[in-house]
Every structure is written in structure tokens, then in C-alpha cells.
C-alpha positions as CSV (number, residue, x, y, z in Angstrom):
1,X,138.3,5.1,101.1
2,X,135.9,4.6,104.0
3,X,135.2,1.4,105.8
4,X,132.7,-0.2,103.7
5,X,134.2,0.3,100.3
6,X,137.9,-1.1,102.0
7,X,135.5,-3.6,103.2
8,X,134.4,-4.6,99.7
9,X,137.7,-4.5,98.1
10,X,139.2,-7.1,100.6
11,X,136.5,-9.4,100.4
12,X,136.4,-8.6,96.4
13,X,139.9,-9.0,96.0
14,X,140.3,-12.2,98.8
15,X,137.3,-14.0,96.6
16,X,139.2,-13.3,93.6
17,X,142.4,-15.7,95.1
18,X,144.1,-12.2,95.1
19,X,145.1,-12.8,98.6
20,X,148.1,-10.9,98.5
21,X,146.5,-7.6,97.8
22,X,143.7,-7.9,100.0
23,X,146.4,-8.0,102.8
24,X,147.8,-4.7,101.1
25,X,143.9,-3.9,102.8
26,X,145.5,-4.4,106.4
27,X,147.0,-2.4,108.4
28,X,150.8,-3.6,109.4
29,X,149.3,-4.1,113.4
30,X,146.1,-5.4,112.4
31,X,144.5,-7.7,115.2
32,X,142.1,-10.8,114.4
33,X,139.8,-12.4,117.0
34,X,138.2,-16.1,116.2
35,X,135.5,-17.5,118.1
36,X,135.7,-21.3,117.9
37,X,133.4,-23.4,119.4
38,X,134.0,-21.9,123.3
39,X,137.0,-20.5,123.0
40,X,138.4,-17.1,121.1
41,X,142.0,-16.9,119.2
42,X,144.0,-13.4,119.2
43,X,146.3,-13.0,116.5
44,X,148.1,-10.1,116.1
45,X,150.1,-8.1,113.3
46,X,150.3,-8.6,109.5
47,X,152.3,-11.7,109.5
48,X,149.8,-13.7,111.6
49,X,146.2,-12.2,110.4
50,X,147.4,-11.9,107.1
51,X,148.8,-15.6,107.2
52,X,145.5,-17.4,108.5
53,X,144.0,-16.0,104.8
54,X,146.9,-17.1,103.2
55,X,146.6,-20.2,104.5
56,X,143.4,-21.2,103.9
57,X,141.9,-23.5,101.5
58,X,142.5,-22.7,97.9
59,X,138.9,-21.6,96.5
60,X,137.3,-20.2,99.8
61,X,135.0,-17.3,99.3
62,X,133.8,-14.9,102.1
63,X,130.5,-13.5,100.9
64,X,129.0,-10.3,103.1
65,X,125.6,-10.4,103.3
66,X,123.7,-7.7,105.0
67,X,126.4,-4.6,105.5
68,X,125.6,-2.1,108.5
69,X,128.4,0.3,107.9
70,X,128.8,3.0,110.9
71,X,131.3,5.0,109.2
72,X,134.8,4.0,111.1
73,X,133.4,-0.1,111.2
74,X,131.3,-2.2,109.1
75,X,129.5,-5.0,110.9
76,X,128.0,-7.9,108.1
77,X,126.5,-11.4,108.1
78,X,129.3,-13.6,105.9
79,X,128.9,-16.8,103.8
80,X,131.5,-18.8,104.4
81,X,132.2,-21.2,101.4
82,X,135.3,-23.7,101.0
83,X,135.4,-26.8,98.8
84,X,134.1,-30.1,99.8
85,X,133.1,-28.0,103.6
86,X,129.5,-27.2,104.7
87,X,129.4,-23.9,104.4
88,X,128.5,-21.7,107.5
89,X,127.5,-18.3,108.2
90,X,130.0,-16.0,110.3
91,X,129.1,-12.4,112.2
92,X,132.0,-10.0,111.8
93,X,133.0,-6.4,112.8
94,X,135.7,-4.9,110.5
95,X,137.3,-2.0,111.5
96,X,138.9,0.2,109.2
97,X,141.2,3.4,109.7
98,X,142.5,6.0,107.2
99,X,141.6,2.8,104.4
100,X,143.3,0.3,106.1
101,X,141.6,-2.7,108.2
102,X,143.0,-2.4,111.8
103,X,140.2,-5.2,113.3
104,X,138.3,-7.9,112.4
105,X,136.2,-10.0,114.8
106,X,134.6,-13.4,113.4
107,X,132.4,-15.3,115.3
108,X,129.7,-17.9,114.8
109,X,126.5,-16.1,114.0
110,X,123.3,-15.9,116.0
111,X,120.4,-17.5,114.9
């Protein structure tokens, strides 16, 4: 599977509150990095990245928008959309190795 179908399943699967088997999607050393505000948060390994999706709000839906996919990463514009929130629009890099994600990089998008 290359990086933009593994890509589509996770956000497929993570929409569909199948949370559990998008993480099957991750690599077991997967690293996450967060832009807030100023600031960037590192979290590394299954446990950690895969429990920031777990924990989020019940019903939130990461939409892709426009996919540039350069074979190994996939780089998109997402919708972010959680109840009773403002949504917002995120700019993320997803890596993805032998069909498992092994990055992802969310930050506030430009514009």
C-alpha cells in the first residue's frame, strides 16, 4: 500500500470512530509533531501518538483536502471538525513506510 492510499485508510477509518484500526495504520515508533500557537509538541511511539487520537473528542473528523502525494509522504490541507468547536484548517505531512505511518506533522495552515 503506498503512502496515499495508507493515508486514506487512516483518515477513512479515524472518521469512521474506528480509532483503533487506524492506529493498526502506525508504525509501533511513530513520531507526531503539533504546532500550537508558538510552540511545537513531540510525541513519540504508539502509545503517545496513537493516544492523542484516542483521546480526542468523540465525533471529530479529519477531512484531507487537496493531497500532493510524493510517493514515500503525502502532504494535504485538513478540515478539522469536532462538535460544538470552530472548525479549522490544519497543513500536515504524513509519512508512510512499507504501509505503515512513521510521521505526521500538523500545523496551523498558511493563508
Amino acid at each position: 500500500m503506498g503512502a496515499q492510499d495508507t493515508t486514506d485508510a487512516f483518515f477513512e477509518l479515524l472518521n469512521a470512530d474506528s480509532r483503533d484500526e487506524a492506529l493498526k495504520l502506525m508504525e509501533e515508533r511513530v513520531e507526531m509533531r503539533i504546532h500550537v500557537g508558538e510552540g511545537v509538541q513531540m510525541l513519540k511511539g504508539l502509545e503517545r501518538v496513537g493516544g492523542w487520537f484516542l483521546r480526542a473528542d468523540k465525533g471529530l473528523r479529519m477531512i484531507p483536502g487537496e493531497i500532493k502525494d510524493t510517493g514515500h509522504q503525502v502532504e494535504c490541507d485538513i478540515l478539522v471538525v469536532r462538535p460544538g468547536a470552530k472548525s479549522h484548517k490544519l497543513d500536515a505531512t504524513i509519512k508512510v513506510e512499507a504501509g505503515k505511518i512513521t510521521s505526521i506533522n500538523l500545523s496551523p495552515a498558511k493563508g
